[in-house]
N, C-alpha and C positions, 0 to 999 in steps of 0.2 A: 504494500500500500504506500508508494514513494514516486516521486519523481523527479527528474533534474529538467528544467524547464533554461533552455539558452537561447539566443537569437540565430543560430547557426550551429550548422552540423560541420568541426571541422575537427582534425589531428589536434589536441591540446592536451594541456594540465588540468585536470579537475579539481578542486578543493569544495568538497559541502561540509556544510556543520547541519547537525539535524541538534533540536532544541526544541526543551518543554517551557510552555508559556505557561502559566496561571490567567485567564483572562475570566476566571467568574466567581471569584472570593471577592467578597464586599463587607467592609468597604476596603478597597482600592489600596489602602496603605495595610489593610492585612494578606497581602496576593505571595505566592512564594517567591521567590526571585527567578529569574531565566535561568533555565540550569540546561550546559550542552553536554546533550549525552550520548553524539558519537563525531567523531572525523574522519571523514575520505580525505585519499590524496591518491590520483593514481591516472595513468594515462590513455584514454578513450580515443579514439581514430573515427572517421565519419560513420564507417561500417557500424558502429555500436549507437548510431542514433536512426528514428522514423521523424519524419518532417511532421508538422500535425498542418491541417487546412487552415487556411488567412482568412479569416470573417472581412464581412465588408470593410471593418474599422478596426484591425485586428492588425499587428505586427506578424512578421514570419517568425517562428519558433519551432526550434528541433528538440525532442527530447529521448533519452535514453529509452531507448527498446527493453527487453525483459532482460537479457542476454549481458546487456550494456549498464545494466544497473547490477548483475551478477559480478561484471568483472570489477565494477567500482569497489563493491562491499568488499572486495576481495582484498584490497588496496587501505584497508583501514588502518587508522593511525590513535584512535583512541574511543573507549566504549566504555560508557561508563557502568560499572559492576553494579545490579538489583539485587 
């Protein structure tokens, strides 16, 4: 249930941070803090992205295939322990 959303499918470095928001403790000053609980770093080529369709008002955007988000995970650089 993840995705990497880019403006382009091209040969690059990837770096994601995935992170837990608290956005529904109220009030506001009692919410947890952003806590990031994993890091990719790892090298993706165009093969590992699907283009998705440009809405009328829509930018182009490429995102990782299923494939292409397997070889990222793959590529981790920190997970935080449950």
């Amino acid at each position: 249930m993840s995705a990497v959303d880019t403006h382009g499918a091209r040969d690059q470095w990837m770096c994601v941070f995935v992170y837990d928001v608290d956005n529904f403790s109220e009030p506001a000053n009692d919410r947890a803090p952003m806590t990031v609980t994993e890091i990719y770093l790892g090298h993706v080529t165009k093969d590992d992205f699907r283009k998705n369709q440009r809405g009328e008002l829509g930018t182009r955007t490429a995102t990782l295939h299923k494939s292409g988000i397997e070889k990222l995970r793959k590529s981790w650089v920190y997970k935080l322990k449950r």
